[in-house]
N, C-alpha and C positions, 0 to 999 in steps of 0.2 A: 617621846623616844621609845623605841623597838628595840627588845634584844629577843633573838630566837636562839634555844641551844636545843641539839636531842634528846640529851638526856639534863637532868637538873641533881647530880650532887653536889654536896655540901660545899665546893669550893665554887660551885657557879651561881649557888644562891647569895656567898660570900660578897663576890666580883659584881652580883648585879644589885643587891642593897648599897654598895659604895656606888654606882653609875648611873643607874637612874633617880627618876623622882620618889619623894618622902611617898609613901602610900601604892606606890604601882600595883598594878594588878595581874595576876598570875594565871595564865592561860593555859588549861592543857587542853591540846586538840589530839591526845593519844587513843588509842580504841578500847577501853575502859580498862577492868580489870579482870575481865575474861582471857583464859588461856587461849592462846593462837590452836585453833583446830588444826590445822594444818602439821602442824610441830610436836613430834613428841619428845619428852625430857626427861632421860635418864640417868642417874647417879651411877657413878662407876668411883666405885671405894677402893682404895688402893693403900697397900705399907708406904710409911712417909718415903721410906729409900727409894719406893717403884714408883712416884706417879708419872717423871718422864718415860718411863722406859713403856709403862705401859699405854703410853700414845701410841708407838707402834703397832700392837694389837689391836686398839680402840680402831686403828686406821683401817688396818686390814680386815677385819670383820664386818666392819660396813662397805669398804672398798668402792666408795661414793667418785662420781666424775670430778665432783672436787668438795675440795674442805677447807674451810679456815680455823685455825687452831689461835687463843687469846692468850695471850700473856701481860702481864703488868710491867713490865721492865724491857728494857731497851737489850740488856745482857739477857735475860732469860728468851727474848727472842731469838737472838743470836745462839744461842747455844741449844735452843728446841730446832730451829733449822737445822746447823750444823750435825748435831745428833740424826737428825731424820736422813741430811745429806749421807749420810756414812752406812746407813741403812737400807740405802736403795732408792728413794722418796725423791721424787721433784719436787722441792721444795722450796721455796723464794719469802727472806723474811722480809717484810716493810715493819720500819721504825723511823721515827723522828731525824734522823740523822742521815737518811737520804736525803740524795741529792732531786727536786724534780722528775730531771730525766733517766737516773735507775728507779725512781719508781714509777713513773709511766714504764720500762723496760719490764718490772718484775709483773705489774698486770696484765702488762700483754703475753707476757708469756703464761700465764694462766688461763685467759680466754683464748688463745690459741694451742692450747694444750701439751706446750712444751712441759709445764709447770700443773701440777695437781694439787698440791697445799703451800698453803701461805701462812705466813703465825705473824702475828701481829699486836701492835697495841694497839689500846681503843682507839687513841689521836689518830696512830696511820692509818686504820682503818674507814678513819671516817670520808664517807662519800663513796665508799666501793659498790657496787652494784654487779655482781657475778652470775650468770646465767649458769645453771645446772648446780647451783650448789647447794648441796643435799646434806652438808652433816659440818657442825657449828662446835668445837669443841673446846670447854675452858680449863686451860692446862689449869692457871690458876684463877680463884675466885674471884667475879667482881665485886665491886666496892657499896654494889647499891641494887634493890629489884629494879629501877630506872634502867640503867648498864647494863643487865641480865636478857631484860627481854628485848632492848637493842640490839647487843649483840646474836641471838638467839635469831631473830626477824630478817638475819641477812637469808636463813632457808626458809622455805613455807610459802613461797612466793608465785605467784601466777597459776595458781592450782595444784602446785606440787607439793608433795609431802618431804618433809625435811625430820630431823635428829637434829638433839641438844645435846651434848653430853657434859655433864660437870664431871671432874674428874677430884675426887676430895680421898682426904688422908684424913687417920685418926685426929689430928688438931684440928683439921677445919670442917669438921664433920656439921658441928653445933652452928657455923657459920652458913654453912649452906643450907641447914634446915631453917633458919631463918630467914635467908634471903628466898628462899623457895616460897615460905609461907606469907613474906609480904610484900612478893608478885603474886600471889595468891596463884599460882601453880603446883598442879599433883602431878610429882617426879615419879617414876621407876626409882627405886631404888636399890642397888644389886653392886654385883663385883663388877669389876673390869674384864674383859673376855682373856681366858687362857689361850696360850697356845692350842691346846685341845678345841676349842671353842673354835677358834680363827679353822683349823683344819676342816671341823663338822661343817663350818659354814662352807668354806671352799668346795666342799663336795658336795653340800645342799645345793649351791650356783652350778655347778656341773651338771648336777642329775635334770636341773631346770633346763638348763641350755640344749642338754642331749635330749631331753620330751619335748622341745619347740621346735627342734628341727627334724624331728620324726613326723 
């Protein structure tokens, strides 16, 4: 008997000692425990009260052709979309509770470029494969370095440089320096980009685009 899963926590280690045979044997074919070159990983600390709020600025600062934003919950999806929607943001959440064909509807609209972020769980997420996607953001922490660098792997892909952003508050400070340390990854570690910040960058992008076309 075969079981393959992406990631291996603690409930699918649970699920496969009840399923298969007494002694099975434990396969990883993942790419060791070297950080992905490609990807860089930066901490964006944030007040408990701001860490949705400041997805907004995270977004704009990087202002990537697209992004997927993680969340744990079915509602915190729903309500990091909805928040983004109100904001200006194309945004399209997948969670567990679509149907199918809105979620074939909501990726299409993201590889067609109606749609520039998606927030999702890990479950909806799985199986996406998105071209140009440059910046990987987790509203809230995942549950395991397995999950971390999964999620993280959807950018950095085909030669391209991709952003991770953990997005952590004073409580989950200590949890993300642990899950950091055993994906055996060296974060950035810093604030979350200001308003001030979002505008420097704006004008940095400007001054680039006006010397490329001179």
């Amino acid at each position: 008997t075969l079981m393959f899963s992406a990631t291996v926590p603690k409930a699918i280690e649970k699920l496969a000692a009840g399923q298969l045979r007494p002694g099975f044997e434990r396969v990883s074919v993942a790419g060791g425990e070297e950080q992905h070159a490609d990807i860089t990983y930066d901490v964006a600390g944030v007040p408990h009260d701001d860490a949705e709020r400041a997805l907004v600025n995270i977004l704009r600062f990087h202002e990537s052709e697209r992004a997927i934003i993680f969340a744990n919950t079915r509602a915190a999806v729903a309500r990091i979309a909805a928040r983004l929607g109100n904001r200006g943001f194309r945004a399209v959440a997948l969670s567990g509770e679509l149907s199918q064909s809105e979620r074939t509807h909501a990726l299409q609209a993201l590889r067609d470029g109606r749609a520039r972020v998606c927030v999702a769980t890990d479950v909806a997420a799985r199986g996406i494969d998105l071209k140009g996607l440059d910046l990987v953001i987790h509203a809230e922490l995942p549950g395991s370095p397995e999950t971390l660098k999964h999620r993280s792997g959807r950018t950095g892909r085909a030669g391209r440089k991709g952003t991770s952003v953990l997005v952590v508050t004073p409580r989950t400070r200590a949890k993300a320096d642990r899950i950091l340390k055993m994906a055996g990854i060296d974060a950035n570690w810093g604030s979350a980009p200001t308003a001030e910040d979002v505008r420097a960058r704006d004008a940095e992008r400007l001054g680039e685009a006006v010397g490329g076309a001179v």
